[in-house]
Structure formats: structure tokens, C-alpha cells
C-alpha positions in Angstrom: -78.1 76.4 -103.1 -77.7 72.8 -102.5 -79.4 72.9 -98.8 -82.5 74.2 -100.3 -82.6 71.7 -103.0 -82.1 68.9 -100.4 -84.7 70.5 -97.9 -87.1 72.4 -100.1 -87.5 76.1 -99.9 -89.8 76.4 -97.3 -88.6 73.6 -94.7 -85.1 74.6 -95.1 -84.4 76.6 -91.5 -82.0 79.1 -91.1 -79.9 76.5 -88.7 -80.1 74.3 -92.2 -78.4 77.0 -93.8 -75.6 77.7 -91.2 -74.6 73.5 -90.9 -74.6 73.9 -94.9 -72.6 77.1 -95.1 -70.5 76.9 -92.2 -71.5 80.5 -91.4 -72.0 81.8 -88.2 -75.9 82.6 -87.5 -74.2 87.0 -87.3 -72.3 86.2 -90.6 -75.3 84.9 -92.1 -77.3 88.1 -91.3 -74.3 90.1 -92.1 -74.1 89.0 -95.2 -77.4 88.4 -96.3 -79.9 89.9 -94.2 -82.2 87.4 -93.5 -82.9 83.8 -95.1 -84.9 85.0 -98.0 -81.4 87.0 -99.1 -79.5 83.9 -99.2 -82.4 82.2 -101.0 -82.2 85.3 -103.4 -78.2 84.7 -104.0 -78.7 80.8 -104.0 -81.3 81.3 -107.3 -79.0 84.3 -109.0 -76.0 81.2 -108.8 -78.3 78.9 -110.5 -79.8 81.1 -113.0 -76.2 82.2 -113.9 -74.2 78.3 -113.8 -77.8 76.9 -115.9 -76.7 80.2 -118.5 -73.4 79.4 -118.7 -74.0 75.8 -119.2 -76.0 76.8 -122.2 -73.7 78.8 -123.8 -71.2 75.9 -123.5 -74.0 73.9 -125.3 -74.2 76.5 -127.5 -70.7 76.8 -128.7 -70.1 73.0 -128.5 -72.8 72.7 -131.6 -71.3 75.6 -133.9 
């Protein structure tokens, strides 16, 4: 999540991605399927810490 913020979406490379993640360029794949698949899990994270963070909001004001 934090190597596309730092690089932007689009100039972020998948050799970005493997320096940040410490995965190997089969793991990636493996895991992900391409680039745009860790760019998909990387923007579920955020949506979910930004709701969570929220709801902490949330509660602290009741």
C-alpha cells in the first residue's frame, strides 16, 4: 500500500513492489496474479484501516 502511495499508481513497477514487499517476483504472481491484484488488496487494506478508524471516531464521541 505504502509503495504505491510513495510512487503513484501508475509509475510504481512491479520491481517497486517486490523491493517494498520482500516477495519474490513467483510469489508475487502466486499470490496476486499480476500488479493490478496487489493494487486491488493494497486499496481493500485502506478502505478497511480508513473504516475502522472511523468507527474509533465514532465511539470516541458517544
Amino acid at each position: 500500500m505504502h509503495a504505491f502511495w510513495m510512487g503513484g499508481v501508475i509509475e510504481t513497477s512491479v520491481d517497486d513492489l517486490l523491493q517494498a514487499t520482500g516477495l519474490s517476483r513467483s510469489s508475487l504472481y502466486n499470490s496476486f496474479g499480476n500488479r493490478e491484484g496487489l493494487l486491488q488488496v493494497a486499496v481493500e487494506r485502506y478502505a478497511h484501516e480508513q473504516a475502522a478508524n472511523n468507527h474509533k471516531l465514532f465511539e470516541k464521541s458517544r
